[in-house]
C-alpha positions as CSV (number, residue, x, y, z in Angstrom):
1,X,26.9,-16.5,-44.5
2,X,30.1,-16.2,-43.2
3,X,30.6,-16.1,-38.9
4,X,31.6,-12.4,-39.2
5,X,28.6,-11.7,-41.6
6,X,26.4,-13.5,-39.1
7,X,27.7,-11.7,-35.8
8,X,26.6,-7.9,-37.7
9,X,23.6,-9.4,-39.3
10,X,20.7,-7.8,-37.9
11,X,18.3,-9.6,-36.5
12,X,15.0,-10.3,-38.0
13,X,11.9,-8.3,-36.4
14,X,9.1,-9.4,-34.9
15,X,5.5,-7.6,-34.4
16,X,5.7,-7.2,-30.1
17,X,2.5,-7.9,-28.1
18,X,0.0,-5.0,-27.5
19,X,0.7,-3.7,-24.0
20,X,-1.9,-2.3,-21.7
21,X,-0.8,1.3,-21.0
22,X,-1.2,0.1,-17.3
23,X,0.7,-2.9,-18.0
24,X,3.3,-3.3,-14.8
25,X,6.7,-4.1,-15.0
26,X,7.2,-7.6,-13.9
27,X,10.5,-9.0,-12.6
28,X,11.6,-12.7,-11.6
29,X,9.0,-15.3,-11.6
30,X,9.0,-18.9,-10.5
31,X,12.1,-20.2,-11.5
32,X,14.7,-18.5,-9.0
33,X,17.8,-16.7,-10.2
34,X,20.8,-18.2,-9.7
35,X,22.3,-15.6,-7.0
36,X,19.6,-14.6,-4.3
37,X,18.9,-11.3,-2.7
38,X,17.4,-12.0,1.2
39,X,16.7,-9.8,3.9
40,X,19.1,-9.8,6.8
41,X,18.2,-7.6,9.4
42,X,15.7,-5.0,9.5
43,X,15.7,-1.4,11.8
44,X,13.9,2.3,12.9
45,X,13.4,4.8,13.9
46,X,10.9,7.0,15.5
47,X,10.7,10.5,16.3
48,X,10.3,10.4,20.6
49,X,7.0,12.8,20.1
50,X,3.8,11.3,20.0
51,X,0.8,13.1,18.9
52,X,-2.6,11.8,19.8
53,X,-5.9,11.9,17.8
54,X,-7.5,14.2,20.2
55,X,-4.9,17.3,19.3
56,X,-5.8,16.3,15.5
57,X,-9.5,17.0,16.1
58,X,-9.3,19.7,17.9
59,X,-8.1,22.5,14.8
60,X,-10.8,20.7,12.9
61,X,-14.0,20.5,14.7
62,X,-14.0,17.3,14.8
63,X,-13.7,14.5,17.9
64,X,-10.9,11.7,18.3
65,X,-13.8,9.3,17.8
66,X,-14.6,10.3,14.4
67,X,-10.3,10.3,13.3
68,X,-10.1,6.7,14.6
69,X,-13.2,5.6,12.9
70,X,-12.2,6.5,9.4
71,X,-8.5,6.4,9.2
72,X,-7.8,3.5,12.5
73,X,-5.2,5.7,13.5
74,X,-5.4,6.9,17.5
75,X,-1.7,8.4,17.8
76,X,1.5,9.1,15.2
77,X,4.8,10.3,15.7
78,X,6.0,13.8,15.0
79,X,9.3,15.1,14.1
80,X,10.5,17.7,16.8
81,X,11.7,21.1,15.3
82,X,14.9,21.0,13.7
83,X,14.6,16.8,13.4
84,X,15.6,15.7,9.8
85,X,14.8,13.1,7.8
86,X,18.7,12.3,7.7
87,X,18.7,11.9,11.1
88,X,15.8,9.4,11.0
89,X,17.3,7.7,8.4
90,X,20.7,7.1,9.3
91,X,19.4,5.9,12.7
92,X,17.5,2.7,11.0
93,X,20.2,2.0,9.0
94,X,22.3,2.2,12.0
95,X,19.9,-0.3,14.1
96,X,19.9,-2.7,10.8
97,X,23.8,-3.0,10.2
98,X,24.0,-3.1,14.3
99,X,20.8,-6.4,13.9
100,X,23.6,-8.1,11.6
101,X,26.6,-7.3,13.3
102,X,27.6,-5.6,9.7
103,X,30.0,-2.6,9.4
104,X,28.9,0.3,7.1
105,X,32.0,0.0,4.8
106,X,31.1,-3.6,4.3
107,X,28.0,-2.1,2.3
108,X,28.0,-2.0,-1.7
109,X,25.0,0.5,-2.0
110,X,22.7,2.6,0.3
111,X,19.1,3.5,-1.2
112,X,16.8,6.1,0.7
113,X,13.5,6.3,-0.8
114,X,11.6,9.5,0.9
115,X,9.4,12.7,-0.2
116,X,10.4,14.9,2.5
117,X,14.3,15.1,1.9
118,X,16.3,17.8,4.4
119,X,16.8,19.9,1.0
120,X,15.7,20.1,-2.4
121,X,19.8,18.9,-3.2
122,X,22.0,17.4,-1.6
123,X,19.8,14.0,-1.5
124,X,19.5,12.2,1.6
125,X,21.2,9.0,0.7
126,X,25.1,10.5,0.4
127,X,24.0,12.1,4.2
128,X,22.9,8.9,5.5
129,X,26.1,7.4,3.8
130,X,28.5,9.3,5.7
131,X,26.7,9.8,8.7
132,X,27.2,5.7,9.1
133,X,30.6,5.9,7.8
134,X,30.1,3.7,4.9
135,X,33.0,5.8,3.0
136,X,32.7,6.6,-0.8
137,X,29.3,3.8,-1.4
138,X,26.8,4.3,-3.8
139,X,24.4,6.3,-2.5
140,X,21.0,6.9,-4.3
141,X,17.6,8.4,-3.5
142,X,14.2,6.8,-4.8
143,X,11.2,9.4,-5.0
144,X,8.3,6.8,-5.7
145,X,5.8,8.3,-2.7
146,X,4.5,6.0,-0.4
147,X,5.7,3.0,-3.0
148,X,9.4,4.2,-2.4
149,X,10.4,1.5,0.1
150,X,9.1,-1.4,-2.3
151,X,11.1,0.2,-5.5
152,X,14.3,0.8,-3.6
153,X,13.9,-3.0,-2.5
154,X,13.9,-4.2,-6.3
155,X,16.5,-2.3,-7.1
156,X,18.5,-3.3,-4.4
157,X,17.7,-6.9,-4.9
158,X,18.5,-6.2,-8.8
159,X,21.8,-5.6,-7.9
160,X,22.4,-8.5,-6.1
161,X,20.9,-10.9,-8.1
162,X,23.3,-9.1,-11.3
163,X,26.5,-10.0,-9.1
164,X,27.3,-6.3,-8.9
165,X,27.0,-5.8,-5.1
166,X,27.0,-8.2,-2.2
167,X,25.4,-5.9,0.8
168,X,22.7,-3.0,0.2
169,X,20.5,-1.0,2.5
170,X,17.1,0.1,1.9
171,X,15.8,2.9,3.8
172,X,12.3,4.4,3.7
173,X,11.9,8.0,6.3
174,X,10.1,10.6,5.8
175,X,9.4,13.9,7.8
176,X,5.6,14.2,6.4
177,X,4.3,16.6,9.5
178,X,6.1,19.7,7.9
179,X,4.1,19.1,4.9
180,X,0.4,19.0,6.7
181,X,-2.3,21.6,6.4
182,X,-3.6,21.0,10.0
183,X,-6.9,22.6,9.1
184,X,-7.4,19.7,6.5
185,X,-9.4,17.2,7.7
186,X,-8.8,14.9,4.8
187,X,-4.8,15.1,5.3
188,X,-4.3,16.3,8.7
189,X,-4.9,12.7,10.7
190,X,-2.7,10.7,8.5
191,X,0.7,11.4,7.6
192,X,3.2,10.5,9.9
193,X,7.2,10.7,10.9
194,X,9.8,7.8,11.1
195,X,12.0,5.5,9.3
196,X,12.6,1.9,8.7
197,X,15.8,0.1,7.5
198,X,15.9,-3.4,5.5
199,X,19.2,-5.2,4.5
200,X,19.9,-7.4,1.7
201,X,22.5,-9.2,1.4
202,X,23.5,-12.0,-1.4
203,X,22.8,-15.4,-0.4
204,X,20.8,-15.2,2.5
205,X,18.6,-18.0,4.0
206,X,15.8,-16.0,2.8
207,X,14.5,-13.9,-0.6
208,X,13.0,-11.2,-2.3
209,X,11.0,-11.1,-5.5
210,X,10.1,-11.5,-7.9
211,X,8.4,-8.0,-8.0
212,X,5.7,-5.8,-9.6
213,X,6.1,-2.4,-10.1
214,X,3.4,-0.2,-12.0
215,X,2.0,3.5,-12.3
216,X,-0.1,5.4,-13.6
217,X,0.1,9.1,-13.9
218,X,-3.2,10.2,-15.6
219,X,-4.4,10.0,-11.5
220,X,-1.1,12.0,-10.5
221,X,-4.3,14.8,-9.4
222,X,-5.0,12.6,-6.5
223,X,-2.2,12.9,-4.4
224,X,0.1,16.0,-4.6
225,X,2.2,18.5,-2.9
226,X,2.4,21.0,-5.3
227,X,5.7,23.6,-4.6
228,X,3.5,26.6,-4.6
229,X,1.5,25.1,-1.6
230,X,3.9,23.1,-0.2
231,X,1.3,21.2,1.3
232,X,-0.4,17.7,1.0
233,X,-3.4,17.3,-0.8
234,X,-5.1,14.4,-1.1
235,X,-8.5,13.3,-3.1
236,X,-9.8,10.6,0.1
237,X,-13.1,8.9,-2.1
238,X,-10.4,8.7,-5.2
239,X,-7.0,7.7,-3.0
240,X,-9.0,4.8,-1.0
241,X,-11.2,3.1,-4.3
242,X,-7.1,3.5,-6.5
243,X,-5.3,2.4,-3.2
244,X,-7.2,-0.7,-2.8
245,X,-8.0,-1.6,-6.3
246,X,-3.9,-1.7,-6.8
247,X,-3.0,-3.4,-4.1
248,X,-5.3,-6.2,-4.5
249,X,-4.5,-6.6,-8.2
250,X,-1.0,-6.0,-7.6
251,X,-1.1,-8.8,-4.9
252,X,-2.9,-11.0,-8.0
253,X,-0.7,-10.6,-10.0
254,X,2.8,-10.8,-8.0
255,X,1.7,-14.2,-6.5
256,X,0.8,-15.6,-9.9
257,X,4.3,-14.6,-11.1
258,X,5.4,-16.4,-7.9
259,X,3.2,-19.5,-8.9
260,X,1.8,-18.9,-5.5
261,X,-1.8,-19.0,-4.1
262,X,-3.2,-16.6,-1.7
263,X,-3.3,-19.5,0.8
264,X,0.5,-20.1,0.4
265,X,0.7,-16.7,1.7
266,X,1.8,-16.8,5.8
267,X,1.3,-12.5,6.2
268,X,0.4,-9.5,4.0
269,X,2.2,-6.6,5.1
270,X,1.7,-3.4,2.7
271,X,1.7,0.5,3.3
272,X,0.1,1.2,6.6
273,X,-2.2,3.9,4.9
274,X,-5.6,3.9,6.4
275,X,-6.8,0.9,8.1
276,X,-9.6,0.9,6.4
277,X,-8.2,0.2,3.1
278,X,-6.3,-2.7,4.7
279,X,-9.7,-4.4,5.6
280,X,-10.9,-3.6,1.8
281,X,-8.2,-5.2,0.7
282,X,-8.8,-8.2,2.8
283,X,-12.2,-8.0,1.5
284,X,-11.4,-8.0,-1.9
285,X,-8.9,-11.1,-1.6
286,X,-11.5,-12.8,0.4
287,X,-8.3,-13.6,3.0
288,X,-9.1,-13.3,6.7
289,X,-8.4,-10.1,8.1
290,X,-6.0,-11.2,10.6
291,X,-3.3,-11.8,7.9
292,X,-3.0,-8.3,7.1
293,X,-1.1,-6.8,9.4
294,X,-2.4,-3.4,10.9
295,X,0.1,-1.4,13.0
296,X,-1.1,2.1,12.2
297,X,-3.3,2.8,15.0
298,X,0.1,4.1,16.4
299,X,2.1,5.0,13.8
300,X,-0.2,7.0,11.2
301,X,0.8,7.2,7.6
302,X,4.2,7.1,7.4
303,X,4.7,6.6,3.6
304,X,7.8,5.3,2.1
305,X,8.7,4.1,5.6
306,X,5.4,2.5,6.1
307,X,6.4,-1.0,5.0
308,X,9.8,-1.2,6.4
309,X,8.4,-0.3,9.6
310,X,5.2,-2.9,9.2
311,X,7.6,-5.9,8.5
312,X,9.7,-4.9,11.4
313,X,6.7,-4.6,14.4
314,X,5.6,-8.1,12.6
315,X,8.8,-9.9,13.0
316,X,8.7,-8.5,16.6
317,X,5.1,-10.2,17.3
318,X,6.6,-13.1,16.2
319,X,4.6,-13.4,13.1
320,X,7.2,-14.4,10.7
321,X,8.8,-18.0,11.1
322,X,11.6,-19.4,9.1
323,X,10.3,-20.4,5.8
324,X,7.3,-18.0,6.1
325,X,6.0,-16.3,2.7
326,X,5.2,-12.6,2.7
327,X,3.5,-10.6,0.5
328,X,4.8,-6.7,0.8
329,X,2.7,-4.2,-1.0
330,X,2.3,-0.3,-1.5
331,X,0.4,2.6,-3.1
332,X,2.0,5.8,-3.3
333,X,1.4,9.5,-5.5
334,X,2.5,9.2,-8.9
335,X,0.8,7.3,-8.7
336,X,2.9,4.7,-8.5
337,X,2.4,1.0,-7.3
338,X,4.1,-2.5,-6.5
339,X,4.5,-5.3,-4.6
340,X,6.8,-8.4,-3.7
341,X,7.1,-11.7,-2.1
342,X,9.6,-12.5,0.3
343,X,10.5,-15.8,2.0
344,X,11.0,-15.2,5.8
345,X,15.4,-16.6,6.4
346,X,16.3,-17.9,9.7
347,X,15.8,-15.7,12.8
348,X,16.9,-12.2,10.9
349,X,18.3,-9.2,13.0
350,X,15.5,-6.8,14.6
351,X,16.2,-3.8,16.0
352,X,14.3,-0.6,17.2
């Protein structure tokens, strides 16, 4: 055959593997790339307002007591009227490039993964973009739920890792409160308002991946907002059995890629959903509770912000040395899942 012939020859076919139609996408492994994505500084944002348990319970007939026992949650922050999710945003991203002493038009890409966007279109990411004065960057929303933060991170780091952008920030914020039934006691305690900022940037002392990401939308029923509504709704016995069978087995599954044990692991930090779930987790990966971080009890449910916040209020307790491995993990509606390994870099930028 002649080298023309054999450059348009096609190529012979082989029968491909059965795939589980839960099968996750699996990215990286334990050989690293040759370009690195790490995280550089880290940033939030709060709304000033909190709101404790004991206004919760009162609409419900029910007492503080009996929020904080089955959700760990005691206080959350709630957007004041005429707050947006914009706002929220661009102030993490703000705090994160101001943590690395970066300028916004040094930035290749800005991601914003959230549910609660200002308006159905324009997205949020172009808003945050030129509230920050980052000029004509991408900028791209990610609607994967509470999971949102995590897929924005992969994608980010995808980027990086492909040589097509040196700097990208990853936002999770959401405005959830506007989208509470207050008179559902199943929804009503949990979700949350805030945002939290992570930046990448190629080369860094630390890094991200490899990743799993994985859904499944046969249980789409058991989280959703539906446009007539307008409101959360939430399955709790189905949500807390899915939440915590996916994050352990996406933890499983992320470390083996990693050719990581569970003892390698210095801190899992995943979606702040319901303390409870956390210790399940715990539970179910026989680790001691104290290495998965809780922060919630303050905080609530703030979905795709959830995990950028987390790895922030750890790094601020000083839980995260140079060198340190981290597992980050979420389950959002979709329902969607994933979850990543970082390696803590030298002394990263923090800010509130």
């Amino acid at each position: 055959m002649s080298p023309d012939a054999a450059l348009h020859a096609a190529p012979a076919r082989s029968a491909a593997p059965a795939r589980s139609p839960l099968a996750p996408v699996r990215t990286g492994g334990p050989l690293a790339p040759a370009r690195t994505a790490g995280i550089v500084a880290l940033g939030t944002a709060l709304p000033a307002r909190s709101v404790s348990s004991a206004e919760i319970a009162a609409p419900l007939g029910v007492s503080s007591e009996w929020i904080e026992r089955r959700t760990g949650i005691r206080a959350r922050r709630h957007a004041a009227p005429g707050e947006r999710v914009s706002e929220l945003a661009t102030r993490a991203g703000a705090a994160a490039l101001a943590a690395a002493a970066l300028e916004a038009e040094q930035l290749d890409m800005i991601l914003v993964a959230t549910l609660a966007a200002d308006e159905i279109t324009p997205s949020t990411a172009p808003l945050v973009a030129r509230e920050l004065g980052a000029g004509h960057v991408a900028a791209i929303d990610v609607g994967a739920a509470c999971a949102g933060a995590l897929a924005a991170l992969a994608q980010g780091s995808a980027f990086i890792e492909a040589g097509r952008a040196e700097h990208v920030l990853v936002i999770g914020a959401e405005v959830l409160s506007r989208f509470v039934d207050f008179d559902d006691a199943r929804t009503a305690p949990l979700f949350a308002d805030g945002a939290g900022a992570l930046l990448l940037s190629a080369g860094a002392c630390g890094q991200v991946g490899p990743f799993v990401l994985g859904s499944d939308g046969a249980a789409a029923g058991a989280i959703r907002a539906t446009r007539e509504r307008g409101v959360l709704e939430m399955e709790g016995h189905e949500t807390f059995l899915m939440a915590t069978e996916r994050l352990a087995s996406s933890t499983r599954e992320v470390l083996a890629l990693a050719a990581l044990e569970l003892d390698d692991v210095d801190l899992f930090v995943y979606h702040q959903a319901n303390s409870r779930i956390l210790s399940a987790v715990a539970e179910r990966l026989g680790v001691e509770r104290l290495r998965v971080f809780d922060c919630i009890a303050e905080l609530g449910n703030t979905s795709a912000a959830s995990v950028p916040i987390a790895l922030q209020r750890a790094a601020r307790a000083g839980l995260l040395e140079p060198g340190a491995r981290v597992v980050l993990g979420a389950v959002g509606a979709g329902v969607v899942w994933g979850a990543t390994v970082l390696t803590w870099g030298d002394e990263p930028g923090v800010r509130a």
